[in-house]
Wavefront OBJ file of the C-alpha trace (Angstrom):
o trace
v 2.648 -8.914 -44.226
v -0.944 -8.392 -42.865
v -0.708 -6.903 -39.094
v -2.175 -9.829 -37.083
v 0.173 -11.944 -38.611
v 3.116 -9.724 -37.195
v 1.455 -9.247 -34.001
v 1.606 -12.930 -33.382
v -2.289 -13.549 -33.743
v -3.045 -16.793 -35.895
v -7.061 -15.871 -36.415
v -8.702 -14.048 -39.168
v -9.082 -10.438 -38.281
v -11.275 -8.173 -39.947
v -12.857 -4.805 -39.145
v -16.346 -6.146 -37.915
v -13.841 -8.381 -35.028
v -11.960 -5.246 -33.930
v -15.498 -3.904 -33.649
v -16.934 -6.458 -31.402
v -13.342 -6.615 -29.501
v -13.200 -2.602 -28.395
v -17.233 -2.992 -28.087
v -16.164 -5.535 -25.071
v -13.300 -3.844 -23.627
v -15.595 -0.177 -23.156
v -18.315 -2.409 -21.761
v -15.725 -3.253 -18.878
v -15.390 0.241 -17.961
v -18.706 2.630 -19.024
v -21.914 1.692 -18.863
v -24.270 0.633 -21.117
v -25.312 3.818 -22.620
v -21.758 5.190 -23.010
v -20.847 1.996 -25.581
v -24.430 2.815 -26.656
v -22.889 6.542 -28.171
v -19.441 5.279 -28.751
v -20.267 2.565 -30.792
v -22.770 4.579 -32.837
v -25.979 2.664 -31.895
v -29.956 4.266 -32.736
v -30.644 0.976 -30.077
v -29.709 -0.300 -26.666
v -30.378 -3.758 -27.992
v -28.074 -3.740 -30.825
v -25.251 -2.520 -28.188
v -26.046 -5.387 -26.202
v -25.399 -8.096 -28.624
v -22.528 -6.821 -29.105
v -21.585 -6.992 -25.413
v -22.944 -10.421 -24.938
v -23.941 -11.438 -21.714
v -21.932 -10.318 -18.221
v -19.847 -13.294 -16.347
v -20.334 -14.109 -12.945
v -17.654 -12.085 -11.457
v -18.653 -9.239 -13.478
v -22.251 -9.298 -11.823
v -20.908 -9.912 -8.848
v -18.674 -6.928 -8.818
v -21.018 -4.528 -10.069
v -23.165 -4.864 -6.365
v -20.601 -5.533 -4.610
v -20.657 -3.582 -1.385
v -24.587 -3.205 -1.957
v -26.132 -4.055 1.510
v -29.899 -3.373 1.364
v -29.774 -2.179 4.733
v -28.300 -5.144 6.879
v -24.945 -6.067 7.034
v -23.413 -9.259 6.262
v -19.589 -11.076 7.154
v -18.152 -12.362 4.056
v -20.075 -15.316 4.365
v -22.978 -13.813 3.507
v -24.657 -13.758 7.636
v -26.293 -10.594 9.088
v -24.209 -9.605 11.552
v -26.682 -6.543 12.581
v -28.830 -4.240 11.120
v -28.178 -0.807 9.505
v -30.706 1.642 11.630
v -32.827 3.831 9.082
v -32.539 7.421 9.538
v -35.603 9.564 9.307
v -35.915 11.468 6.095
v -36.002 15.241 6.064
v -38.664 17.480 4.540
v -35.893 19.541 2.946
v -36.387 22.793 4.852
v -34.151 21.999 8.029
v -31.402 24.402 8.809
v -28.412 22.814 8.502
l 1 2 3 4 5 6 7 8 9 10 11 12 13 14 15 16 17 18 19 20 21 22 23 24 25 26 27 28 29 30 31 32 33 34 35 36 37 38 39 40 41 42 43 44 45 46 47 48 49 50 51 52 53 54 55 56 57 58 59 60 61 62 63 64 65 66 67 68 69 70 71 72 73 74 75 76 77 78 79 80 81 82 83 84 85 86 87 88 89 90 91 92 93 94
């Protein structure tokens, strides 16, 4: 009895699926260049066809939290600005 049959899945499976299928659950939770290594790739663009393009709640949780300096409700409205600090040369005492 093959295994997908016994593990309740009614497609085809084949080696090149299971590929593509572990290829898209590392995406979820390395970054590019990890699946890049783990998959074996010389090229960035042959990892990303096999990750396919990101959903919307994907991108949206990747910069979530990002503010660009002004702060927003969770509406999206400025509520006030973030004030810049000055940057250090590097030499101050601490």
């Amino acid at each position: 009895m093959l295994v997908a049959a016994r593990a309740g899945i009614g497609a085809h499976v084949y080696p090149h699926l299971l590929r593509h299928a572990f290829a898209g659950q590392i995406a979820r939770k390395v970054d590019t260049r990890t699946a890049q290594r783990l998959l074996g790739h010389a090229s960035l663009a042959t990892t990303d066809t096999y990750l396919g393009p990101q959903s919307l709640d994907e991108m949206a949780a990747a910069v979530a939290g990002v503010s660009y300096g002004i702060r927003t409700d969770v509406l999206g409205v400025a509520s006030r600005a973030i004030t810049a600090r000055k940057a250090t040369a590097g030499i101050e005492p601490a």
